[in-house]
C-alpha positions, -999 to +999 in steps of 0.1 A: +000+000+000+015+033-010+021+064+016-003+092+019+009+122+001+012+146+033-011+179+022-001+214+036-031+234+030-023+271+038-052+298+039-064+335+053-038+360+045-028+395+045-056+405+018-090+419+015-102+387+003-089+372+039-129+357+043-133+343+007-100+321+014-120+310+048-147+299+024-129+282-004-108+265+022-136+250+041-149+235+008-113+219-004-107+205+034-140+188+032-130+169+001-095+157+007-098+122+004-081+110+042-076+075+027-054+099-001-041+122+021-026+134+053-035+168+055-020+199+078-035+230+084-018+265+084-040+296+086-023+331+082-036+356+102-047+393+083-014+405+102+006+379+085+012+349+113+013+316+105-003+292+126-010+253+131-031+231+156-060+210+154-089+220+133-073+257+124-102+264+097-127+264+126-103+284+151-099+309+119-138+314+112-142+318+150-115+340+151-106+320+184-066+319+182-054+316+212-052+279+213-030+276+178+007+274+175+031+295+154+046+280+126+066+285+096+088+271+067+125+269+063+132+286+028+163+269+017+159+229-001+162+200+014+140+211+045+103+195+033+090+205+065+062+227+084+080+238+115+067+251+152+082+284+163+086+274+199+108+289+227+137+264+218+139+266+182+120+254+152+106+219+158+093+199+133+054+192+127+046+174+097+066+170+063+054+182+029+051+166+002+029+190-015+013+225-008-021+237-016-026+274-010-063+287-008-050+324-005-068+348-029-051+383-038-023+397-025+003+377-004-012+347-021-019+348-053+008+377-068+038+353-065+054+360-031+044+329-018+051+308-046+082+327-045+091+314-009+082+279-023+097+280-047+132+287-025+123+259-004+120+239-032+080+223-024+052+210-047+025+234-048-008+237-066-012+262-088+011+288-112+043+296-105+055+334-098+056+347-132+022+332-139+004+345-105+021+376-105+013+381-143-025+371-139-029+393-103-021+426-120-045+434-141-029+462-160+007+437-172-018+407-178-039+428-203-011+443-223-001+409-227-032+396-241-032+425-263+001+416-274-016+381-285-040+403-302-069+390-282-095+418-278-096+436-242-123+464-238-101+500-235-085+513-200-061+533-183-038+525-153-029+548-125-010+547-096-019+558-058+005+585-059-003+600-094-036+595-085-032+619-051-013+643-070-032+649-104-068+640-099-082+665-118-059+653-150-064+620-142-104+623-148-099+645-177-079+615-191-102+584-181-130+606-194-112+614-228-108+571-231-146+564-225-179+582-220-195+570-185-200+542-174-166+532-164-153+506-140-125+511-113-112+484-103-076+483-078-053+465-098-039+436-080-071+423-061-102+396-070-138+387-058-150+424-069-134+440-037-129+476-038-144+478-077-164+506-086-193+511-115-190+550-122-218+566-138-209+603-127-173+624-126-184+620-086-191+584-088-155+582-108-139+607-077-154+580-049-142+550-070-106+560-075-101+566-036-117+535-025-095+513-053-068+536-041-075+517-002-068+483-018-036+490-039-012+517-055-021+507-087-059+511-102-072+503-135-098+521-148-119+503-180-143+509-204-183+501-190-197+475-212-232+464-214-223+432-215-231+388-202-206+378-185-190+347-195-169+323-180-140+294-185-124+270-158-088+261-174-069+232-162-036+214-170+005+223-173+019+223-207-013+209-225-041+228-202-076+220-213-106+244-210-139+237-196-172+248-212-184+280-208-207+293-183-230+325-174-229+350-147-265+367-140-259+387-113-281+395-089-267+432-086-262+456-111-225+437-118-211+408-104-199+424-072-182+406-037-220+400-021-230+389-055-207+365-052-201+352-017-232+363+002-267+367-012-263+334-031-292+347-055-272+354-088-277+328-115-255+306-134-260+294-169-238+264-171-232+259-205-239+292-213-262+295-244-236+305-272-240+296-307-212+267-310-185+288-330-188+314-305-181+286-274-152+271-291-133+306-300-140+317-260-129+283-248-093+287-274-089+323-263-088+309-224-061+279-232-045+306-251-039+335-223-033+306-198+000+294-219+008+337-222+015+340-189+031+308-181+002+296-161-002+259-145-026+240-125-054+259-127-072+295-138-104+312-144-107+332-171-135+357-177-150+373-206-169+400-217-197+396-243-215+430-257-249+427-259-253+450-290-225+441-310-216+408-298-182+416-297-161+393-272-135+407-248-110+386-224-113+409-190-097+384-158-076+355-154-079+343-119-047+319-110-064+308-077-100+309-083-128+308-057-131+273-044-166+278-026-195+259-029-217+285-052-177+293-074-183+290-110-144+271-116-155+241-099-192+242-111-176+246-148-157+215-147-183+195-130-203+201-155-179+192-179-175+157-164-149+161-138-164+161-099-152+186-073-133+156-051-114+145-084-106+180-094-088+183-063-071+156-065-057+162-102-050+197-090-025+177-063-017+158-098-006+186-116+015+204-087+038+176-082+038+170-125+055+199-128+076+199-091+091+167-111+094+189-144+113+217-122+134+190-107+153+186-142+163+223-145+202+223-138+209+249-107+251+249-116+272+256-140+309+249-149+331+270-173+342+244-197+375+265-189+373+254-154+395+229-136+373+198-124 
């Protein structure tokens, strides 16, 4: 009988979207097959601590701390180990063999912490740092998939400081790029927090500073009456695309309450598209998936004008929501592959390519160099 792979699951985080990562990790957790896997639990408080224990998810939703134990990683190789911080030293807990974050937006899902993991040389679901960090910033990943020649509705980026400084230039330029309604969105966020629809210069005004909260970069975009489709994507070097689905929100757009708390928006799953139209939103998903280097997993959201029916890639989400109303895992159940087993070929796919990064050479020698 072959050993359990031993599951770090590692959620919370210093982000705005610290309660959706509570959610989506309460809905992996209760699928991790315990016959599969030995799983450990390390929740990261919104001030950045890492802790361990017994049932952490519960102690996190609770916020009832006190009874957890500080923890980290040691960032060089050969150390495949969650450690206790304890009075004495680091102590060892559990080992790794893989790790499964369930952190959305920043600290998460930019890169930094596949960056660490990267150092420490672990498994872990999900893209890599160019692919996360790439797909987080909204502005970079959309003059990429411009530079594909993908279509992208129009938009301007501005930054916190720039913003403070020239606000009344700033409007003059958003509203030179497109009449009203525009969206603000901060640039390196998900789950709709801090995004704005701006009907008015004073809507715009009250949008910029409440993007401005969530980061020092904020996109502005083009309003679009538009359906709002979307793709799961799936895979490594040969990722696969789900069929397409259809937001209806329950709100005016598809906003954080839409999405995590009234639990009345509908989804269209497929979404009624004429087959040629399906098929060229499903290829442009595989294709800005490979653009950014992406792996494991990604949901990629589109655009679709209701006049002209003119289709426009807007988000690629690198860890998607994982909750029980998300549209990723709703996509590919519909598309034949169950929540439990998509899990479990996520877990697949991290140590696929831990394998594939184990053949990259790390030394070189000079052939001019003694031996």
């Amino acid at each position: 009988m072959s050993a359990k792979i031993q599951v770090l699951v590692i959620f919370g985080g210093r982000s705005g979207e610290y309660d959706v990562s509570l959610m989506s990790t309460r809905s992996v957790l209760s699928v991790l097959d315990p016959s599969r896997y030995d799983v450990t639990q390390v929740g990261i408080t919104r001030e950045g601590k890492w802790l361990t224990g017994m049932d952490v998810i519960t102690a996190f939703e609770k916020d009832e701390l006190t009874n957890l134990k500080e923890a980290t990683l040691r960032h060089e190789p050969g150390n495949p180990w969650l450690y206790e911080v304890s009075p004495s030293g680091l102590l060892p807990i559990s080992k790794i063999d893989v790790v499964f974050p369930v952190l959305h937006g920043t600290y998460g899902e930019d890169g930094t912490l596949q960056g660490l993991l990267e150092m420490a040389d672990l498994a872990y679901v999900g893209a890599g740092v160019l692919g996360s960090s790439a797909g987080m910033d909204k502005g970079v990943f959309k003059e990429i998939i411009r530079s594909r020649g993908i279509p992208v509705v129009d938009s301007i980026l501005v930054t916190r400081r720039h913003l403070a400084d020239h606000m009344e230039s700033c409007i003059a330029d958003i509203e030179k790029m497109s009449p009203y309604p525009v969206f603000v969105k901060p640039a390196n966020l998900g789950s709709s927090v801090g995004v704005s629809k701006c009907r008015t210069r004073s809507d715009l005004v009250e949008g910029l500073m409440e993007a401005a909260q969530f980061d020092r970069r904020i996109l502005i975009e083009q309003g679009v009456d538009a359906r709002e489709i979307e793709v799961s994507v799936l895979g490594n070097d040969d990722p696969q695309a789900s069929i397409a689905g259809e937001i209806l929100p329950s709100r005016e757009f598809y906003d954080y309450n839409a999405k995590y708390i009234d639990n009345t928006s509908g989804l269209i799953i497929p979404a009624d598209l004429e087959p040629g139209l399906m098929t060229r939103i499903r290829a442009y998903a595989v294709e800005a998936f490979k653009a950014i280097d992406c792996s494991g997993m990604a949901r990629v959201d589109f655009l679709l004008d209701k006049k002209s029916s003119m289709v426009y890639l807007n988000e690629l989400n690198t860890i998607p929501g994982f909750t029980s109303i998300s549209m990723y895992p709703k996509l590919w159940e519909a598309s034949g592959l169950k929540y439990a087993d998509l899990v479990a070929k996520l877990i697949e796919l991290a140590l696929e390519r831990k394998s594939d990064r184990d053949q990259t050479a790390r030394t070189y020698r000079s052939s001019h160099e003694p031996l």
